[in-house]
C-alpha positions in Angstrom: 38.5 2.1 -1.5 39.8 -1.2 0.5 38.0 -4.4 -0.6 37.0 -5.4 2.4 35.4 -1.6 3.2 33.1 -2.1 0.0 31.8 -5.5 0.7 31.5 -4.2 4.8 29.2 -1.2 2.9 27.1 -3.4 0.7 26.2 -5.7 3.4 25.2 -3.0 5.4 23.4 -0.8 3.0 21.8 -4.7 2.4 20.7 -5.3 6.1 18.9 -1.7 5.9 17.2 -2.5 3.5 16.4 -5.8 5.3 15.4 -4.2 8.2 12.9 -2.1 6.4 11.3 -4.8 4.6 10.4 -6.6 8.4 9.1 -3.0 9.4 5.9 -3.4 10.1 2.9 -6.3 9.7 4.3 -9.7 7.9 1.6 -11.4 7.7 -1.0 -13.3 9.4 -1.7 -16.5 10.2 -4.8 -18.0 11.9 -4.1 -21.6 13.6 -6.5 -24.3 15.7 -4.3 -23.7 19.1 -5.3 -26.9 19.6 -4.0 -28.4 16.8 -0.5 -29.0 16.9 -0.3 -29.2 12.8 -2.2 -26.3 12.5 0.4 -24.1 14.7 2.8 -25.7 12.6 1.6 -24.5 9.5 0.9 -21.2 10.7 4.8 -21.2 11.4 5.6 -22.4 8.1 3.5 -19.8 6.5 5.2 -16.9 8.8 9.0 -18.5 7.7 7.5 -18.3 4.0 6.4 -14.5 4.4 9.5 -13.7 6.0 11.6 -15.6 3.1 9.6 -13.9 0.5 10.1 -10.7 1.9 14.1 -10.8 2.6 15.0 -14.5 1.4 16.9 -12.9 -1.4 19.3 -11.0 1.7 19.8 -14.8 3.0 23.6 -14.5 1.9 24.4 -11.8 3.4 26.4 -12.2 6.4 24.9 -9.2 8.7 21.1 -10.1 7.7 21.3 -14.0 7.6 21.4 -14.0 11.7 18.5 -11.2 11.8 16.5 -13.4 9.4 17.1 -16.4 11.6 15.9 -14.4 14.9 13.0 -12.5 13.1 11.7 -16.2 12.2 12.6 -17.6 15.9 10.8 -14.8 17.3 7.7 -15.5 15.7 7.9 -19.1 15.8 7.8 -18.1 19.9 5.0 -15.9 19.6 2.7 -18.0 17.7 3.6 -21.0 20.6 3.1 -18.7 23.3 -0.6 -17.3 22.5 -2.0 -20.6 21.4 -0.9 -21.6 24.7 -2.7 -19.1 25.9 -5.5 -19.8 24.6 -5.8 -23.2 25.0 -5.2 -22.0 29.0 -7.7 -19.8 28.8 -10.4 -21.9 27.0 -10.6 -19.7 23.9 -9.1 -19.3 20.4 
């Protein structure tokens, strides 16, 4: 097989595997939306769940950029509803 075919097939029998570990629930965070600290913790836990789950995929070339969106998008998220809720008055 070419060289270049076999590391091509790793990393992408790697990102599957990748993929299927952020299936699903990652964890959960509870945060003062009020509190910018608190949201920021609650994103640094979230960045810690996700590392533990496919930090050792990091390397890989394919997953590294999936990795770096996964976290983005949930950095967003958690921003977004305590927004929400400090719009709305709640928690």
């Amino acid at each position: 097989m070419i060289k270049g075919l076999d590391k091509l097939q790793r990393d992408l029998t790697e990102a599957s595997k990748a993929l299927k570990e952020l299936d699903g629930t990652i964890g959960s965070v509870e945060y003062d939306p009020n509190d910018p600290l608190s949201i920021e913790q609650a994103i640094a836990k979230i960045y810690r769940d996700v590392d533990s789950r496919v930090g050792s995929y990091a390397s890989n070339s394919i997953v590294k950029p999936l990795i770096e969106q996964f976290k983005e998008t949930a950095r967003q998220h958690i921003i977004d509803k305590a927004a929400a809720a400090r719009l709305s008055g709640g928690e």
